[in-house]
C-alpha positions in Angstrom: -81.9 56.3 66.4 -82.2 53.8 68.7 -83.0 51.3 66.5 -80.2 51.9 64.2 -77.8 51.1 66.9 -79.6 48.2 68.2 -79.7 46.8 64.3 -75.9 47.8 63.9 -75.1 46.5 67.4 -77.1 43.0 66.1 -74.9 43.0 63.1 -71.8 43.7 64.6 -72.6 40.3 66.8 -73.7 38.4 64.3 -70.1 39.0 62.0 -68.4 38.2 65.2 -70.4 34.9 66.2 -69.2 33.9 62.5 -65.3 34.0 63.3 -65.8 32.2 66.1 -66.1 28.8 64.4 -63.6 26.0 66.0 -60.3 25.6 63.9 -59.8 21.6 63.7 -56.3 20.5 62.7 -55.3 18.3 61.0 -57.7 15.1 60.2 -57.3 13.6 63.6 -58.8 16.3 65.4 -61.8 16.7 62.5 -61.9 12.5 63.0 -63.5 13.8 66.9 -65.7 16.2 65.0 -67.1 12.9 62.5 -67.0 10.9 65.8 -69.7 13.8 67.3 -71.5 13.3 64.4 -72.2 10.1 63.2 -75.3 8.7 63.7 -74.1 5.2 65.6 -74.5 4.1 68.6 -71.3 3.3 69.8 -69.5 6.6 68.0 -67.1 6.7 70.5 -65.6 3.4 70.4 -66.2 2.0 67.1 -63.4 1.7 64.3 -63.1 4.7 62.3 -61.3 6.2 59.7 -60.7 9.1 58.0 -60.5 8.2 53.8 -60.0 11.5 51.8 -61.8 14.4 50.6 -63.1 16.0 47.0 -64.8 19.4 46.6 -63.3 23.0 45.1 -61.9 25.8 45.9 -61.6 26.2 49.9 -64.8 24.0 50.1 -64.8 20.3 50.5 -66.5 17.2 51.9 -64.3 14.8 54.3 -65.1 11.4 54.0 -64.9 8.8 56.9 -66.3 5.6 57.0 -67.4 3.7 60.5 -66.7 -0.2 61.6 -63.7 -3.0 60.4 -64.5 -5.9 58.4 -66.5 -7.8 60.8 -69.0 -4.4 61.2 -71.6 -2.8 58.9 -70.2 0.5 57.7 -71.7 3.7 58.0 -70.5 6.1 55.1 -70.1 10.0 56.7 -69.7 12.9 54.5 -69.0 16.3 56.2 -68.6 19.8 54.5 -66.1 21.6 55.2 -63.9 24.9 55.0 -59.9 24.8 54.3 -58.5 27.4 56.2 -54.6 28.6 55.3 -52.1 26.2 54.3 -54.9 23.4 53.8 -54.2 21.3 56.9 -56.9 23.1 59.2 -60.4 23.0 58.7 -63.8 24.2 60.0 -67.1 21.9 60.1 -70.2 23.3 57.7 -72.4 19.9 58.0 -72.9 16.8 58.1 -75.0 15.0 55.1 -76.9 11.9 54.7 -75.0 9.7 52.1 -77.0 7.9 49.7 -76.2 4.4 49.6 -78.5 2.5 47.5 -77.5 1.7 44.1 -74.2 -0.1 44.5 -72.6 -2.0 47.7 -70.0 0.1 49.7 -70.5 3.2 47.3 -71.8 6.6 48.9 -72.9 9.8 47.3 -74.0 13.0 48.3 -75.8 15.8 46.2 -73.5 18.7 47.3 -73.2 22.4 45.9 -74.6 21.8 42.5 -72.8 18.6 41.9 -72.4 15.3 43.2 -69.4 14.2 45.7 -68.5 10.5 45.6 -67.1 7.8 47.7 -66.0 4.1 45.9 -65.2 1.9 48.7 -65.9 -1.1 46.7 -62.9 -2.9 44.8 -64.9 -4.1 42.3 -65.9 -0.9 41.0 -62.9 0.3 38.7 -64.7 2.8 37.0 -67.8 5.4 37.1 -69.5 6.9 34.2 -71.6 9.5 34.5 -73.7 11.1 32.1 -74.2 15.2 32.5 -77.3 17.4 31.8 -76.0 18.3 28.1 -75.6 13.8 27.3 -71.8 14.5 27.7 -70.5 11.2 29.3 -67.2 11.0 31.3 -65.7 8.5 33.3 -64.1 8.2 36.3 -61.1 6.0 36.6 -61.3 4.7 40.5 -57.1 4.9 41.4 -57.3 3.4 44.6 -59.8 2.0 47.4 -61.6 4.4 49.2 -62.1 6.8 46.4 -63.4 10.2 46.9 -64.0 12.8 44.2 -66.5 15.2 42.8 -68.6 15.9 39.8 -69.3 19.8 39.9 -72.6 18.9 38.5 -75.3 17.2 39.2 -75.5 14.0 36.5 -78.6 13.0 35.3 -77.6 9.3 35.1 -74.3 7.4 36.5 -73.1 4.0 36.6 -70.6 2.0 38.7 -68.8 -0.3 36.0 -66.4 -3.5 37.1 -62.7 -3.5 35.1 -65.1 -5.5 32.3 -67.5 -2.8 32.0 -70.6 -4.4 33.7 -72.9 -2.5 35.7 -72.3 -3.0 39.3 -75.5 -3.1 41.3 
C-alpha cells in the first residue's frame, strides 16, 4: 500500500513539475531565453536578432541569428511550444544547426523533417527532393527565411534566381 501512494504521490509531482515551465512573451523575452543559450562568448552583449519561425501545429523552431555585419554569425534554432493566442511561448531545446553546405544557410533535422533558415540573398530558391523522388521547391520571399519540410529529404539544393547550385 505504501508503495502505491509513494508511486502515485511521484506521479502527481511529476504532472505538476511539467506545468511549471516559464511562459515567455512575446519574442523579446524568448530573445533572453536564445541569449541563455547560445553558445558565444559574449551572449550577453553581442548583436542579436530574432528572424522568424516554421514548424506545425503548436510546435515550432525560433530562429535567431548572432553578430552585425562586421561579426561571424552564429545560426540558433530553438524548439518551442505556442501557448494560447500564439504570442507566448515555452522553450523545448536548443539544436545545433548545420551549416555546411551553403554560406549563411542553417538547417536542423527536427520532428521527422527538416526546418530551414536562408539568410543568404543569393539563394532564391530550394529544391528538395523527398524519400518517394518527389521534388518541390521552395520559393525564398524574403531574407532571413525560415520554413519547414515535414520530412526529412533525401537530397536538397540551394539554387541562385539562375538555377545554379549555390555552394
Amino acid at each position: 500500500m505504501k508503495r502505491i501512494i509513494s508511486v502515485l504521490l511521484l506521479a502527481l509531482l511529476c504532472f505538476s513539475l511539467a506545468g511549471c515551465a516559464k511562459i515567455y512573451h512575446g519574442t523579446d523575452e524568448l530573445m533572453e531565453k536564445a541569449r541563455q543559450e547560445i553558445p558565444v562568448s559574449d551572449a550577453n552583449t553581442i548583436a542579436m536578432q530574432y528572424v522568424g519561425m516554421c514548424g506545425e501545429d503548436n510546435k515550432a523552431v525560433a530562429w535567431f541569428i548572432s553578430g552585425n555585419e562586421y561579426q561571424a554569425h552564429y545560426y540558433l534554432p530553438m524548439e518551442i511550444e505556442i501557448k494560447g493566442n500564439g504570442a507566448n511561448y515555452t522553450f523545448v531545446h536548443t539544436y545545433k544547426p548545420m551549416t555546411d553546405r551553403c554560406a549563411d544557410v542553417a538547417v536542423v533535422n527536427w520532428h521527422q523533417g527538416y526546418a530551414f533558415l536562408i539568410n543568404n540573398p543569393k539563394v532564391s530558391t530550394v529544391q528538395i527532393t523527398l524519400q518517394s523522388g518527389e521534388v518541390i521547391e521552395e520559393v525564398v520571399r524574403e531574407n532571413p527565411y525560415a520554413f519547414y519540410v515535414s520530412s526529412v529529404p533525401s537530397e536538397y539544393a540551394f539554387l541562385d534566381a539562375e538555377g545554379n547550385e549555390i555552394q
